[in-house]
N, CA, C and O atoms as a printed pandas DataFrame, in Angstrom:
     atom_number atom_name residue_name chain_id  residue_number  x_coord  y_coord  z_coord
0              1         N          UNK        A               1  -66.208  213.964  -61.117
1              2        CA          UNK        A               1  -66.769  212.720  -60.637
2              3         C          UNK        A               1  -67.130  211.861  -61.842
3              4         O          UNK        A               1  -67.757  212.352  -62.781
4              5         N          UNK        A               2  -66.734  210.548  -61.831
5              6        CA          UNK        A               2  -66.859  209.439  -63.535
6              7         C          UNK        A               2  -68.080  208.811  -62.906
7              8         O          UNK        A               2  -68.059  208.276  -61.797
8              9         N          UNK        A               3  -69.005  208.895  -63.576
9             10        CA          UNK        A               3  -70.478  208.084  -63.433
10            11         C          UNK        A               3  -70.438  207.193  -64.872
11            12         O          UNK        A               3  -70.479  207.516  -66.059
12            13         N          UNK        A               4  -70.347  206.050  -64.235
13            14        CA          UNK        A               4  -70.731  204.918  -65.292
14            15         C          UNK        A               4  -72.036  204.663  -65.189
15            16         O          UNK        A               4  -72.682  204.962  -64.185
16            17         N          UNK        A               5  -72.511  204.114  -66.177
17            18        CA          UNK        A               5  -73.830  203.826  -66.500
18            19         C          UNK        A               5  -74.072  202.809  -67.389
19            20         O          UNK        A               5  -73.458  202.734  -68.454
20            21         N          UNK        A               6  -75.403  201.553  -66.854
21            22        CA          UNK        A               6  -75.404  200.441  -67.592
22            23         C          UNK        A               6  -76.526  200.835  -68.184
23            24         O          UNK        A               6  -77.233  201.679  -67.633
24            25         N          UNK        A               7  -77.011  200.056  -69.913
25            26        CA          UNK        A               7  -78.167  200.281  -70.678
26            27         C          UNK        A               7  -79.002  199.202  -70.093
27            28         O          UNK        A               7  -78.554  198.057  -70.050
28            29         N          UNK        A               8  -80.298  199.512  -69.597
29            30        CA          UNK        A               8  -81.448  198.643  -69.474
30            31         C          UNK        A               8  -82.234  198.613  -70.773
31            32         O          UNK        A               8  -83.134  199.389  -70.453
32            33         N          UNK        A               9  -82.523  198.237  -72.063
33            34        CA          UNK        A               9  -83.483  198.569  -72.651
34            35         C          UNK        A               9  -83.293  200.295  -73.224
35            36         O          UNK        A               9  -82.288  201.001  -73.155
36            37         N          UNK        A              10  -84.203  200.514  -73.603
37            38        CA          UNK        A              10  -83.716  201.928  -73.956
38            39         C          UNK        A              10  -83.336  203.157  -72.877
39            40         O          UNK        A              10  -83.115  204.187  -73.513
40            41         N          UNK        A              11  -83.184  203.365  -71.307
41            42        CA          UNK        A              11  -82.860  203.678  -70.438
42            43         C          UNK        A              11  -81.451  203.296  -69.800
43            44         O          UNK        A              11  -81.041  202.194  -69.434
44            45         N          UNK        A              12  -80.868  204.480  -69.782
45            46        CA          UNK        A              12  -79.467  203.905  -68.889
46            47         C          UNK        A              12  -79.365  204.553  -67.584
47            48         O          UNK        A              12  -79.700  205.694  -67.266
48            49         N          UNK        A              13  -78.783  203.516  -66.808
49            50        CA          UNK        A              13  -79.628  203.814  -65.219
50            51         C          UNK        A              13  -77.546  203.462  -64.100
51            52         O          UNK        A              13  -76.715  202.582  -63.878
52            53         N          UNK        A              14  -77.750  204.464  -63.915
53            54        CA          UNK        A              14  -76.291  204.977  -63.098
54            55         C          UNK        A              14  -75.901  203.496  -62.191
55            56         O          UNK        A              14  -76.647  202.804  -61.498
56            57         N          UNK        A              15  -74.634  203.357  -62.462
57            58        CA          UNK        A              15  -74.016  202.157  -61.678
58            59         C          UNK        A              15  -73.505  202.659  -60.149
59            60         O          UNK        A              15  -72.324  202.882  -59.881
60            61         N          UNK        A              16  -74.689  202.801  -59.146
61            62        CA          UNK        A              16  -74.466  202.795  -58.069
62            63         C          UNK        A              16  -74.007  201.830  -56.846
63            64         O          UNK        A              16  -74.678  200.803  -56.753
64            65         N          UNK        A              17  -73.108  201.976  -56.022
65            66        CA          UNK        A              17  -72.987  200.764  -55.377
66            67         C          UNK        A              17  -72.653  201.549  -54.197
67            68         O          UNK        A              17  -72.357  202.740  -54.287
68            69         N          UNK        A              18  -72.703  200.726  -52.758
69            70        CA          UNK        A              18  -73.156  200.828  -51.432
70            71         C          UNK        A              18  -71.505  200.669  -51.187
71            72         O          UNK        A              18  -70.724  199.969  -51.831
72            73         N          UNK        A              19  -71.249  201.487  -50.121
73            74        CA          UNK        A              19  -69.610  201.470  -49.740
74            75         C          UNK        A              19  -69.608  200.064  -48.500
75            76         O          UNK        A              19  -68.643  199.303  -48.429
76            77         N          UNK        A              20  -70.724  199.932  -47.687
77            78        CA          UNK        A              20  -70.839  199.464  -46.519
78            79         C          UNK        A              20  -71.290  197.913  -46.961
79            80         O          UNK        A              20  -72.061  198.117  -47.899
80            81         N          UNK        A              21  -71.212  196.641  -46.785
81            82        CA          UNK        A              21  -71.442  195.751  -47.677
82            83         C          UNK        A              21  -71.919  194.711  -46.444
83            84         O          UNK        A              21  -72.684  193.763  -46.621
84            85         N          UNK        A              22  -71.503  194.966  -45.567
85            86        CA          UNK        A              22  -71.625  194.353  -44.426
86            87         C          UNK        A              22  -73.222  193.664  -44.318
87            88         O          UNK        A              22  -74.276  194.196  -44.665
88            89         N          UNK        A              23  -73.050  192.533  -43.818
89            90        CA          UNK        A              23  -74.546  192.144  -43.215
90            91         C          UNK        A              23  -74.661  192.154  -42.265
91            92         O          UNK        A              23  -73.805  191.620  -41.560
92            93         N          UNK        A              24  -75.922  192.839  -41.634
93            94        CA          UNK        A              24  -76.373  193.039  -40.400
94            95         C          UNK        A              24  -77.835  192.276  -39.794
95            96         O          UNK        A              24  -78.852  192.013  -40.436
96            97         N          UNK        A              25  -77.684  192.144  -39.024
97            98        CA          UNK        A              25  -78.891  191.196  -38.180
98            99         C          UNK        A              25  -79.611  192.325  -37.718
99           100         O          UNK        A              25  -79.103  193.082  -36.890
100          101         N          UNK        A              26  -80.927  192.539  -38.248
101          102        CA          UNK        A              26  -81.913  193.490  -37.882
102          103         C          UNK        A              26  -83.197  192.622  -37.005
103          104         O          UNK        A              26  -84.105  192.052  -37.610
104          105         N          UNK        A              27  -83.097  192.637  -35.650
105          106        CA          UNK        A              27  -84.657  191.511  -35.459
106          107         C          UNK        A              27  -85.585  192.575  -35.214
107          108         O          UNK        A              27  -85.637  193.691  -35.731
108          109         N          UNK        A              28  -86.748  191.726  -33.813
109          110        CA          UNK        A              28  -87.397  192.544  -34.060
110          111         C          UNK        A              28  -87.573  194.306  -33.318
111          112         O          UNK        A              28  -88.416  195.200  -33.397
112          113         N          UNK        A              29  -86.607  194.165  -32.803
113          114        CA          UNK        A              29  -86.599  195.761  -32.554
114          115         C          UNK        A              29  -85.447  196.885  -33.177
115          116         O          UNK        A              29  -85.343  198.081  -32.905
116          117         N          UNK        A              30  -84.723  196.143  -34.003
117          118        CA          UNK        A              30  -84.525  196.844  -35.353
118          119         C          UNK        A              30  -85.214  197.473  -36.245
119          120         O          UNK        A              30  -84.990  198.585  -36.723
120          121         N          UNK        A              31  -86.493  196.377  -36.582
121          122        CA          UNK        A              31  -87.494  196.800  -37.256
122          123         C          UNK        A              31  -88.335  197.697  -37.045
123          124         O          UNK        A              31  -88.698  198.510  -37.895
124          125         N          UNK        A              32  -88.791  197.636  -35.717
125          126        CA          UNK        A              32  -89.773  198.673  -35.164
126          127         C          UNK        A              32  -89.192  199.986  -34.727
127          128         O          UNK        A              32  -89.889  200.909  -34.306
128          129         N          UNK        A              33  -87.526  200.044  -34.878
129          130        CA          UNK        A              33  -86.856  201.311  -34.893
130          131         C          UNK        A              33  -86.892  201.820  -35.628
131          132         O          UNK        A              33  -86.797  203.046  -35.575
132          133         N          UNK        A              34  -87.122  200.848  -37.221
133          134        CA          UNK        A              34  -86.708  201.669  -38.648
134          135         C          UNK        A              34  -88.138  202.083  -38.884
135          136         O          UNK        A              34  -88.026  203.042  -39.648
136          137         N          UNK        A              35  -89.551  201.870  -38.627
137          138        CA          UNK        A              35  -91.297  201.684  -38.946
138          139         C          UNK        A              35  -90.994  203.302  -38.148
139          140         O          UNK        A              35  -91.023  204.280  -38.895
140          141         N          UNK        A              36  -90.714  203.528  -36.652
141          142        CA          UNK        A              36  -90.865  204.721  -35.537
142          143         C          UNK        A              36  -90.271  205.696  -36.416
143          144         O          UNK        A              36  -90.809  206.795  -36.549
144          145         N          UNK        A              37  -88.864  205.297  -37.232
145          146        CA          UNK        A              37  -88.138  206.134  -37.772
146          147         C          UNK        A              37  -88.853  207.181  -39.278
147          148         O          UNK        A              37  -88.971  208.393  -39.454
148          149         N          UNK        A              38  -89.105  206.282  -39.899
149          150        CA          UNK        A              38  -89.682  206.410  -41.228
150          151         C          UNK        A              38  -91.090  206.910  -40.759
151          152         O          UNK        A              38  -91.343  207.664  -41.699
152          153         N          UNK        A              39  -92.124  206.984  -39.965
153          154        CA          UNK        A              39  -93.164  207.442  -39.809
154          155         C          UNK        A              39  -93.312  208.584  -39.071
155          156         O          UNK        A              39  -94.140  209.473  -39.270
156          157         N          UNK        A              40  -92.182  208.513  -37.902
157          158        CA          UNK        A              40  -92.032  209.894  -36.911
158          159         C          UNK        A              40  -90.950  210.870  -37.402
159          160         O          UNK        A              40  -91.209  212.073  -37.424
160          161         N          UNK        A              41  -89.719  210.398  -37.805
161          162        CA          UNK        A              41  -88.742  211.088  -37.848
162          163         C          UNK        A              41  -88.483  210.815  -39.293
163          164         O          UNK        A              41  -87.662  209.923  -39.506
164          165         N          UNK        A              42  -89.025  211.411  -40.345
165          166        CA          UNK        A              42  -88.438  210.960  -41.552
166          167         C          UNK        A              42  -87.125  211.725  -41.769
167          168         O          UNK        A              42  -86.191  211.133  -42.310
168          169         N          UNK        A              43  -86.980  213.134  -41.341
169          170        CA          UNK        A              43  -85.861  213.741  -41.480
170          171         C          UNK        A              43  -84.559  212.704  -41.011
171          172         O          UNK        A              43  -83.818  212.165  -41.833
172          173         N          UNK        A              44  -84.468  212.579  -39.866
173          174        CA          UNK        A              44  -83.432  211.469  -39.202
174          175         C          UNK        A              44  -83.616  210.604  -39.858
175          176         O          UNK        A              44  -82.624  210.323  -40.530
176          177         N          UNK        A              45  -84.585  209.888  -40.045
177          178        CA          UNK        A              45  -84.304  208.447  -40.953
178          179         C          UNK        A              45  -83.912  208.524  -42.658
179          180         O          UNK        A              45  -83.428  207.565  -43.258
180          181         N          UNK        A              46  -84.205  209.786  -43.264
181          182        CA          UNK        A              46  -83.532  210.174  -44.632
182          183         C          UNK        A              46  -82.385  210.247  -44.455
183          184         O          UNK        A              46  -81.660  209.707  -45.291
184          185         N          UNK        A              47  -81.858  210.844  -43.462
185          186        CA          UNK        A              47  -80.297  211.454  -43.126
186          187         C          UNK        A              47  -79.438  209.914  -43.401
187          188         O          UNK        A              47  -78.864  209.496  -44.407
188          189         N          UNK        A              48  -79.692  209.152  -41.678
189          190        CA          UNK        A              48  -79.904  207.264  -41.743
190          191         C          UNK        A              48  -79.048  206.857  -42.956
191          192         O          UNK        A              48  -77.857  206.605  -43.138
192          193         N          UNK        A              49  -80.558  206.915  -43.973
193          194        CA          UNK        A              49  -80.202  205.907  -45.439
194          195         C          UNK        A              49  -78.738  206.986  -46.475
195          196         O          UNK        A              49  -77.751  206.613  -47.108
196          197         N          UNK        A              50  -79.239  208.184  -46.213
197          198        CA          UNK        A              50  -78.138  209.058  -47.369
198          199         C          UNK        A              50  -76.880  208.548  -46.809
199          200         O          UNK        A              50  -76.165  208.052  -47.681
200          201         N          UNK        A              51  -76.321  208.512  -45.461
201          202        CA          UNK        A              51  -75.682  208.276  -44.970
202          203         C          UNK        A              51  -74.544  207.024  -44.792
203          204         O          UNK        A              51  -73.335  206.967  -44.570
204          205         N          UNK        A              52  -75.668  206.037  -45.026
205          206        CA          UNK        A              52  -75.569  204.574  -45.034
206          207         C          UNK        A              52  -75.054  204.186  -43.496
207          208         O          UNK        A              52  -74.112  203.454  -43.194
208          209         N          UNK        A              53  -75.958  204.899  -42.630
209          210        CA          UNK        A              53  -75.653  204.296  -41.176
210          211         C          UNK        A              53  -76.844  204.032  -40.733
211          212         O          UNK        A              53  -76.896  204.311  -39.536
212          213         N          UNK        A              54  -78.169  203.483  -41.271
213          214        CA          UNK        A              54  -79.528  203.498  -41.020
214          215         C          UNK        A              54  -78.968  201.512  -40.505
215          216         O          UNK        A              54  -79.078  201.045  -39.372
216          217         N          UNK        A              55  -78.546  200.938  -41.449
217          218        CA          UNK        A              55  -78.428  199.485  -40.546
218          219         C          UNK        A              55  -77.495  199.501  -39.477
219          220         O          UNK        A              55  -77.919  199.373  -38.328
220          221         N          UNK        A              56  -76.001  199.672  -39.747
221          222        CA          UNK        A              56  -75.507  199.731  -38.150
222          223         C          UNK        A              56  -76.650  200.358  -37.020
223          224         O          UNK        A              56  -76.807  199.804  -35.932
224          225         N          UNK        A              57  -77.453  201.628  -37.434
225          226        CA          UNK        A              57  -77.832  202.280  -36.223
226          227         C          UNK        A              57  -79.085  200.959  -35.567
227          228         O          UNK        A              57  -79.260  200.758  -34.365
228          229         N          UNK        A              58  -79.722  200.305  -36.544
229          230        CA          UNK        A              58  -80.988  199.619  -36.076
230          231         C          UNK        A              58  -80.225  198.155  -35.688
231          232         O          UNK        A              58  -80.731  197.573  -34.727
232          233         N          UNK        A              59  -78.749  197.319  -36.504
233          234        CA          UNK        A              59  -78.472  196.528  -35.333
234          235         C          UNK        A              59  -78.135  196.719  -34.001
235          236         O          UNK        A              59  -78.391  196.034  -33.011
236          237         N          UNK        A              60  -77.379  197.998  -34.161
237          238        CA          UNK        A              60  -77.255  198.726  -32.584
238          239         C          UNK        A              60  -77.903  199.112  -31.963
239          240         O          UNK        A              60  -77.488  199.618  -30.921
240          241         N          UNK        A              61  -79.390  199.086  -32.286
241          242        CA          UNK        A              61  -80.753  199.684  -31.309
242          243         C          UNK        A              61  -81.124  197.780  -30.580
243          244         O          UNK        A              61  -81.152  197.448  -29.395
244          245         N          UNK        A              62  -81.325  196.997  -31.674
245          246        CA          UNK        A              62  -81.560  195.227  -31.577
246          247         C          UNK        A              62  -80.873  194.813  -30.476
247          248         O          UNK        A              62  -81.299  194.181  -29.509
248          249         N          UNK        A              63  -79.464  195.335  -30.762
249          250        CA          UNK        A              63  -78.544  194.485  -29.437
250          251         C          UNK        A              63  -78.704  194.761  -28.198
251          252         O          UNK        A              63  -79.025  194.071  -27.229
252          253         N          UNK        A              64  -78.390  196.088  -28.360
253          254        CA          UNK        A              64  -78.662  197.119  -27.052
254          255         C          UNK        A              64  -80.209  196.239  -26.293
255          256         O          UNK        A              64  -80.218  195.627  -25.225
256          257         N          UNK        A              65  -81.420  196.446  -27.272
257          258        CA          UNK        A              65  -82.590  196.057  -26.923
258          259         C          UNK        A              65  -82.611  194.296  -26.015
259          260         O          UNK        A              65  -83.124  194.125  -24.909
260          261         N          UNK        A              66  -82.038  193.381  -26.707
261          262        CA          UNK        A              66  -81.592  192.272  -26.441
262          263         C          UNK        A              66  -80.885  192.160  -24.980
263          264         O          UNK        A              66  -81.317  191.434  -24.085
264          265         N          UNK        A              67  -79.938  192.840  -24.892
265          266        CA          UNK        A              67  -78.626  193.147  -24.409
266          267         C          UNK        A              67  -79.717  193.255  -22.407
267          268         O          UNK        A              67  -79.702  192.582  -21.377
268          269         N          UNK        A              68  -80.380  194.372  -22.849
269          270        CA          UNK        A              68  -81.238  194.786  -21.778
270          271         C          UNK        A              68  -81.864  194.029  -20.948
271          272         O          UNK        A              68  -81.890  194.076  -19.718
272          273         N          UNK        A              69  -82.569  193.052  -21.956
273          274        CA          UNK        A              69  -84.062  192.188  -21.955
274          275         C          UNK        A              69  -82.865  191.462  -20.702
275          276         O          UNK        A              69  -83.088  191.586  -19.498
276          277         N          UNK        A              70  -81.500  190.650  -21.294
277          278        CA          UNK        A              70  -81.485  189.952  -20.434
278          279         C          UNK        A              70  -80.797  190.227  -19.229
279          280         O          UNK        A              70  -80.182  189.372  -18.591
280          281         N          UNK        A              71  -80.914  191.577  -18.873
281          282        CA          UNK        A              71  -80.464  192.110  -17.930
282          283         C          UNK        A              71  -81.507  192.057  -16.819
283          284         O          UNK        A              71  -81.443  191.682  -15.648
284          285         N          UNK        A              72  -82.546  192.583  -17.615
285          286        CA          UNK        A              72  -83.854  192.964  -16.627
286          287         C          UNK        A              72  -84.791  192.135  -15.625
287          288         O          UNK        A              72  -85.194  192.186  -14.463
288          289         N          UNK        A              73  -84.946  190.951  -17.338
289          290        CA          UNK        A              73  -85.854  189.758  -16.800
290          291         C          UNK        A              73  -85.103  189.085  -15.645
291          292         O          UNK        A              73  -85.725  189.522  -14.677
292          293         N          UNK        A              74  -84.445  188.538  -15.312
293          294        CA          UNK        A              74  -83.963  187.979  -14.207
294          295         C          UNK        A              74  -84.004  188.962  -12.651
295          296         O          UNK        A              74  -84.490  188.603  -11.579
296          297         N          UNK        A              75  -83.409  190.111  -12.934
297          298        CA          UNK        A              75  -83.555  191.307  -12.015
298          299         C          UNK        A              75  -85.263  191.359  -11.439
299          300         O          UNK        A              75  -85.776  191.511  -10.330
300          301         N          UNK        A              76  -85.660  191.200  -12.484
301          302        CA          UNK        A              76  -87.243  191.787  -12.038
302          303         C          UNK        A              76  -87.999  190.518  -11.470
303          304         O          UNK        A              76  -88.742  190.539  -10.489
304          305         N          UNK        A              77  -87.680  189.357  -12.273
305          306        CA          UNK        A              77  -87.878  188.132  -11.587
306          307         C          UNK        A              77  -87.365  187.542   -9.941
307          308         O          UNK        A              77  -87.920  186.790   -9.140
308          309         N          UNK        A              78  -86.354  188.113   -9.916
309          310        CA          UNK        A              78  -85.321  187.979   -8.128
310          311         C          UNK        A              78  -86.361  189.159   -7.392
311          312         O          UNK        A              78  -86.961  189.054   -6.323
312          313         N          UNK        A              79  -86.352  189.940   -8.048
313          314        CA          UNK        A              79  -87.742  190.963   -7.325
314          315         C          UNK        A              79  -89.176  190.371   -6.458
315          316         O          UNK        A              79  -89.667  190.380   -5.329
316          317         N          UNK        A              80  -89.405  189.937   -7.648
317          318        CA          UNK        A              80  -91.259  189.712   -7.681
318          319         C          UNK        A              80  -90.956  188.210   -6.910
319          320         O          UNK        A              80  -92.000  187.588   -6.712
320          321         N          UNK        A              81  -90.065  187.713   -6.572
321          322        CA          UNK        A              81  -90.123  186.201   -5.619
322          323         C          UNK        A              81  -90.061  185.393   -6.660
323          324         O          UNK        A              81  -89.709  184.313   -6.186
324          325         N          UNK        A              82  -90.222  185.257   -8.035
325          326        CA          UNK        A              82  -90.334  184.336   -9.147
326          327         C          UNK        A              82  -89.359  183.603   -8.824
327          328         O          UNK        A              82  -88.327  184.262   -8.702
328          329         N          UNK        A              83  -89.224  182.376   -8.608
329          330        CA          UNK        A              83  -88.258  181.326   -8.434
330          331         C          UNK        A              83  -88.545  180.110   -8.844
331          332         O          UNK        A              83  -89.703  179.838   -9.162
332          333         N          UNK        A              84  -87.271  178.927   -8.923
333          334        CA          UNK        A              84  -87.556  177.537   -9.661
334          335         C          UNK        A              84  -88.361  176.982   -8.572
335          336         O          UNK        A              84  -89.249  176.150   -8.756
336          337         N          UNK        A              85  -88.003  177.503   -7.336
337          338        CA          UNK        A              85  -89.350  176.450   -6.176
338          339         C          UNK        A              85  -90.816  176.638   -6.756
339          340         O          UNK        A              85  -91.716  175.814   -6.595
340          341         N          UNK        A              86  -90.959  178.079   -7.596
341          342        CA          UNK        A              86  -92.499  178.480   -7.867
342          343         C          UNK        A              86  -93.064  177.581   -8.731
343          344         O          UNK        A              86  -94.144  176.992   -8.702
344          345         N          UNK        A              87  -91.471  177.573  -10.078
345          346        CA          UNK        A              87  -91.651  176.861  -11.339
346          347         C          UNK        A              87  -92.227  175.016  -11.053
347          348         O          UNK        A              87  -93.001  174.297  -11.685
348          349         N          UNK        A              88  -91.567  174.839  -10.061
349          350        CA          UNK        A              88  -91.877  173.150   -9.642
350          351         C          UNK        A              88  -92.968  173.139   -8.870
351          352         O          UNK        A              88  -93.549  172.062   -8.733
352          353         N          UNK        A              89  -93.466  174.299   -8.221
353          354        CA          UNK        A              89  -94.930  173.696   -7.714
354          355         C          UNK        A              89  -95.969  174.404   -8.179
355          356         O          UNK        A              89  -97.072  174.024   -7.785
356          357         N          UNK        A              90  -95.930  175.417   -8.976
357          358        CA          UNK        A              90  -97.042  176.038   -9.915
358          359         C          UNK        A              90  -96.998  176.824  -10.930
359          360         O          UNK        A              90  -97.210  178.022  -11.119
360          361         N          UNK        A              91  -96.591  175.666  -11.744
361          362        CA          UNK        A              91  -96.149  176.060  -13.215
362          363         C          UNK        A              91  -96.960  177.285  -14.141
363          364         O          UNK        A              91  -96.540  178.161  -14.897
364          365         N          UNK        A              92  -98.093  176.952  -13.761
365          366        CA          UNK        A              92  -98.690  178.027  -14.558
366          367         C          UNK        A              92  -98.593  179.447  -14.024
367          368         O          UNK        A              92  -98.353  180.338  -14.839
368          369         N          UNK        A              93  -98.750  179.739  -12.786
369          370        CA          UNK        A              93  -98.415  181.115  -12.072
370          371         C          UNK        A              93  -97.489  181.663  -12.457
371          372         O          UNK        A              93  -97.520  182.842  -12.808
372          373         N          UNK        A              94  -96.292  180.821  -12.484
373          374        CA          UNK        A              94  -94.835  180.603  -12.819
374          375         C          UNK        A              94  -94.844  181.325  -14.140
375          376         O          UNK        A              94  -94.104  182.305  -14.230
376          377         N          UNK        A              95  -95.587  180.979  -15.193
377          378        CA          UNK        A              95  -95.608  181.646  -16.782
378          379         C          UNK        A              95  -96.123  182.502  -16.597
379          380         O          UNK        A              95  -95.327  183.441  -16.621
380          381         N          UNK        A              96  -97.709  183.016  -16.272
381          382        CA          UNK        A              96  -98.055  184.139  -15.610
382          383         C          UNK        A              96  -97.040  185.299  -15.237
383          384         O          UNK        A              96  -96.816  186.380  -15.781
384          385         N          UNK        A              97  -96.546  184.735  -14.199
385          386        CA          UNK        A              97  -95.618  186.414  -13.619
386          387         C          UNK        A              97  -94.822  186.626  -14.730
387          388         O          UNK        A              97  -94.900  187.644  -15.418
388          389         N          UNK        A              98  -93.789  185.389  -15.012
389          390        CA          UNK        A              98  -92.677  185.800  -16.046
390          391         C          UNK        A              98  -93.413  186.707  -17.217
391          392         O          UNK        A              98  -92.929  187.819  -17.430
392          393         N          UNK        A              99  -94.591  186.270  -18.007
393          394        CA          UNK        A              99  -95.084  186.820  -18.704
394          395         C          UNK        A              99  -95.539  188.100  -18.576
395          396         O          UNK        A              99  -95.514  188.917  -19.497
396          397         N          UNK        A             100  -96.000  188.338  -17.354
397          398        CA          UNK        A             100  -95.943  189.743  -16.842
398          399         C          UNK        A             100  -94.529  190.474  -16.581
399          400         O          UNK        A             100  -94.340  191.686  -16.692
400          401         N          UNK        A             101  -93.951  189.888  -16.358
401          402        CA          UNK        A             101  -92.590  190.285  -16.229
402          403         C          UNK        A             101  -91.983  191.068  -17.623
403          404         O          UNK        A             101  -91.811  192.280  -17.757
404          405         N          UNK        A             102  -91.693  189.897  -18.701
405          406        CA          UNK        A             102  -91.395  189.966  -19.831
406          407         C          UNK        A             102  -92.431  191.392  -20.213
407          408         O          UNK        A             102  -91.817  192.439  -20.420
408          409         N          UNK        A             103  -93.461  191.417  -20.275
409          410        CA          UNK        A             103  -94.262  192.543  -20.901
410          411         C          UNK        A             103  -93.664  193.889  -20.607
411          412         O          UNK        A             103  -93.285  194.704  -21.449
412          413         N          UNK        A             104  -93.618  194.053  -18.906
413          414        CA          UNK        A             104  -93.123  194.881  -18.515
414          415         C          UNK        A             104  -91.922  195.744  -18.941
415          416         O          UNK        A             104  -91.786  196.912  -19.303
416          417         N          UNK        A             105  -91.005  194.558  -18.726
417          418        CA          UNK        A             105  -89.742  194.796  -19.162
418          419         C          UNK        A             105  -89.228  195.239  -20.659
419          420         O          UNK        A             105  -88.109  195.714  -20.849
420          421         N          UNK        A             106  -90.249  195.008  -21.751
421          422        CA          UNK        A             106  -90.389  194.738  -23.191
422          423         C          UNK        A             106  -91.184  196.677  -22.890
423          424         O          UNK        A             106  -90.479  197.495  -23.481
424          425         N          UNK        A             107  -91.658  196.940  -22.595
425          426        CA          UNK        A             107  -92.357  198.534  -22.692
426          427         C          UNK        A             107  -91.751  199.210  -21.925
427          428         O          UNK        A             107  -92.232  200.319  -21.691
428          429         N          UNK        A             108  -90.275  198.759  -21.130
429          430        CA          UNK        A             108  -89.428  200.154  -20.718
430          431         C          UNK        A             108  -88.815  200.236  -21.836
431          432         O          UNK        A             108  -88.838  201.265  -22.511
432          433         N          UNK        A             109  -88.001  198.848  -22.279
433          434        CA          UNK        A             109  -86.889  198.981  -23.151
434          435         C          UNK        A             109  -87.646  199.733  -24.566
435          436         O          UNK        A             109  -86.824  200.574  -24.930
436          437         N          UNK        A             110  -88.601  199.772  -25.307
437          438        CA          UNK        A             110  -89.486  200.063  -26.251
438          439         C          UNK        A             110  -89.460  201.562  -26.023
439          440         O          UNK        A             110  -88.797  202.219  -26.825
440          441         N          UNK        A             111  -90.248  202.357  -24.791
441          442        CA          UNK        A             111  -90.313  203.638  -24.556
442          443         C          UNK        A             111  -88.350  204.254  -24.393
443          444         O          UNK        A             111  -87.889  205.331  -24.771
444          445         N          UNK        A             112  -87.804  203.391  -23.885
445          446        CA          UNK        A             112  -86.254  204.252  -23.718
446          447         C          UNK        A             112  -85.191  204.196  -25.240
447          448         O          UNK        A             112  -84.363  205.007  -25.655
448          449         N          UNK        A             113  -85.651  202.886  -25.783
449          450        CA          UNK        A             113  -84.663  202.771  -26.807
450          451         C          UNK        A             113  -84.990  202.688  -28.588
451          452         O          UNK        A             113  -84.379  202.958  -29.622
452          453         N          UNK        A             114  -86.286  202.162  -28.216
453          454        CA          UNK        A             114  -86.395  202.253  -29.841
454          455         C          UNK        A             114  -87.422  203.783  -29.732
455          456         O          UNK        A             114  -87.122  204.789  -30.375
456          457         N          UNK        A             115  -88.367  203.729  -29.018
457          458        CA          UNK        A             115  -89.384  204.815  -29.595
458          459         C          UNK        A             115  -89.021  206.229  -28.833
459          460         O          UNK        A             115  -89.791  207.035  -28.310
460          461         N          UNK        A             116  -87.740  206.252  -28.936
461          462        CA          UNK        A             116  -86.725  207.773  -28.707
462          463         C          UNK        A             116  -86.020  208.312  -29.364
463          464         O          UNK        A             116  -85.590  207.783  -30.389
464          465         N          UNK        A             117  -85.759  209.237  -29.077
465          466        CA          UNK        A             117  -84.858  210.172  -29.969
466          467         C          UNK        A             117  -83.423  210.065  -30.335
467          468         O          UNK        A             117  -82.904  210.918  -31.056
């Protein structure tokens, strides 16, 4: 194996570089996959980085997470009666449920996808 190496100052420090170069969109339940990862599972999340599949895996937790949200909210909204007749005659109720809605929906996807195994 040829290890090149650049001089910093009196230290020479191995010319490593990343095979995967790609940029990935991590929001916010990327993030709180990689925080669950690194604090609960450091084994899995060491594996992750040695690996260099720790970002694909957390944009693929984001989308998925995303992916869900807008599956649900509407579903759960056609549920609960939430409708634009509600939105035009009592707007604030209207934010209310959705907001309850949204919460809801935000702590299945949380317990099934990011804060799992």
């Amino acid at each position: 194996m040829d290890i090149t190496y650049a001089k910093c100052g009196d230290y020479y420090i191995p010319n490593i570089t990343l095979s995967d170069t790609t940029h990935y969109h991590i929001g916010k339940y990327g993030r709180m996959r990689r925080t669950f990862l690194k604090e609960h599972r450091p084994i899995q999340y060491s594996d992750l980085v040695l690996t260099e599949r720790l970002f694909p895996h957390l944009a693929e937790i984001d989308e998925a997470c995303h992916n869900r949200l807008e599956v649900m909210i509407p579903a759960m909204a056609e549920q609960e009666g939430v409708t634009a007749a509600l939105k035009r005659t009592d707007q604030m109720e209207w934010v209310r449920r959705m907001n309850s809605i949204k919460a809801r929906a935000e702590e299945v996807i949380l317990a099934e996808l990011v804060y799992s195994d």
